[in-house]
Residue, then its C-alpha position, 0 to 999 in steps of 0.5 A: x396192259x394185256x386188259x386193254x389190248x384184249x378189249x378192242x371196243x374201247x376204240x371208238x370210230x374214228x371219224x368220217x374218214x373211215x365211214x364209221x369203222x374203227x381203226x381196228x376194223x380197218x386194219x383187220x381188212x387189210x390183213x393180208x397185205x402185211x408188206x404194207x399195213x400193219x395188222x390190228x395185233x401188229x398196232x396194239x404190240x407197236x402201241x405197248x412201246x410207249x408209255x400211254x398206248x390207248x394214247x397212243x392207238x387213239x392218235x393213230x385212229x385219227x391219222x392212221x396215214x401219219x408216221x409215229x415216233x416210239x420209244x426204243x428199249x422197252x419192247x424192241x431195239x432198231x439196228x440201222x444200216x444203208x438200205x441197199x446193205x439192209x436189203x442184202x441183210x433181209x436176203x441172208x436173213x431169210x434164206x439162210x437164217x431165221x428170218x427177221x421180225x419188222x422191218x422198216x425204210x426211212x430216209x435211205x435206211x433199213x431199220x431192223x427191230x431187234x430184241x431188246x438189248x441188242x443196241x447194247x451188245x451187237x456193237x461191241x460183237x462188231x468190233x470184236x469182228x474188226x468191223x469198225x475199230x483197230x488196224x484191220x479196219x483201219x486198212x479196209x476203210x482205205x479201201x472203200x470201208x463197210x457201211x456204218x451200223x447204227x444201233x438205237x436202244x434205251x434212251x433213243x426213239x425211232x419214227x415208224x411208218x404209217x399203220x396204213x399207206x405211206x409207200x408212195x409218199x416218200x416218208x418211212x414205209x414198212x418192209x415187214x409190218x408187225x402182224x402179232x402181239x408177240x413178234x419173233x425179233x432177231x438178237x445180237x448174235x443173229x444180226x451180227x451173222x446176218x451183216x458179216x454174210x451180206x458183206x461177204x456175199x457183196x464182195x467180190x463185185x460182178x462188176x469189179x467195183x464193189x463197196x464192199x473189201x474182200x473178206x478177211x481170211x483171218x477174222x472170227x465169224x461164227x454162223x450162229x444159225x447152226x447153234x439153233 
């Protein structure tokens, strides 16, 4: 895959649309608006996920305003969390933590792409934490309950935002656009520290009608941004 990706002029111009400049080109002017567009390294590594990615970057070239569905578990994992929880989680995130790699909305979620594996793992990490099995969280969904944590890996497949607009259409739109060949992702370990402290910090309410239960003095929480 790294020939093709290095060899940009294989993509030809996409039509009238774009005035004669590639889809390449197009996103290389838009590079700095990296909230919104995806760069052209950014699409390159995004089209690596399926199994025909000069397909795939051809398509894009011809409807660069439309979503795209990939396949999960080769290049990335999506966690999926209610958006208002993913937003306090992209908080803790970055700063106090490492950051995040891309990250996406898309009906009324946040979708964080993790490192391959993660779907996997984070799960089991959760209950472990008493995040969502046994008699503690039992009693703590009596009390309102946590947002559920949707992991999507091997097997599953995720739609993405446009390369270019999409943020007034109503449809998924990038947070956090890929902007290299080689994005940083976030692991289990990582994301697991992240959604125990957006719990924490949304509770106890200002309003004192949060969603969110009182921590619980008596469960596991390592913060793993100090093993870095």
């Amino acid at each position: 895959m790294t020939a093709w990706l290095n060899d940009e002029t294989t993509l030809q111009a996409g039509a009238a649309p774009h005035h004669g400049a590639g889809l390449l080109a197009l996103l290389r002017q838009r590079a700095g608006d990296r909230a919104a567009h995806v760069t052209a390294a950014g699409a390159a590594w995004l089209a690596g996920a399926s199994s025909c990615p000069r397909s795939t970057l051809s398509r894009w070239e011809s409807h660069p305003r439309s979503p795209g569905v990939l396949p999960c578990g080769s290049l990335f994992d999506i966690v999926s969390v209610p958006a208002l929880f993913g937003r306090r989680m992209l908080e803790q995130l970055w700063a106090e933590g490492p950051g995040s790699g891309p990250v996406a909305t898309h009906r009324g979620r946040t979708l964080l792409f993790a490192s391959p594996g993660t779907a996997q793992r984070l799960p089991s990490l959760l209950a472990w934490e008493e995040w969502g099995t046994g008699p503690a969280a039992g009693s703590r969904r009596q009390r309102g309950g946590l947002p559920p944590v949707l992991c999507h890996g091997t097997g599953d497949a995720v739609t993405v935002p446009p390369l270019t607009g999409g943020a007034d259409t109503g449809g998924p739109r990038w947070v956090v656009a890929p902007g290299t060949r080689t994005p940083w992702l976030p692991g289990p370990d990582v994301l697991l520290w992240a959604c125990v402290r957006a719990g924490r910090s949304a509770a106890p309410s200002t309003t004192g009608n949060s969603i969110f239960p009182p921590a619980d003095a008596g469960a596991n929480v390592y913060d793993v941004s100090r093993r870095r």
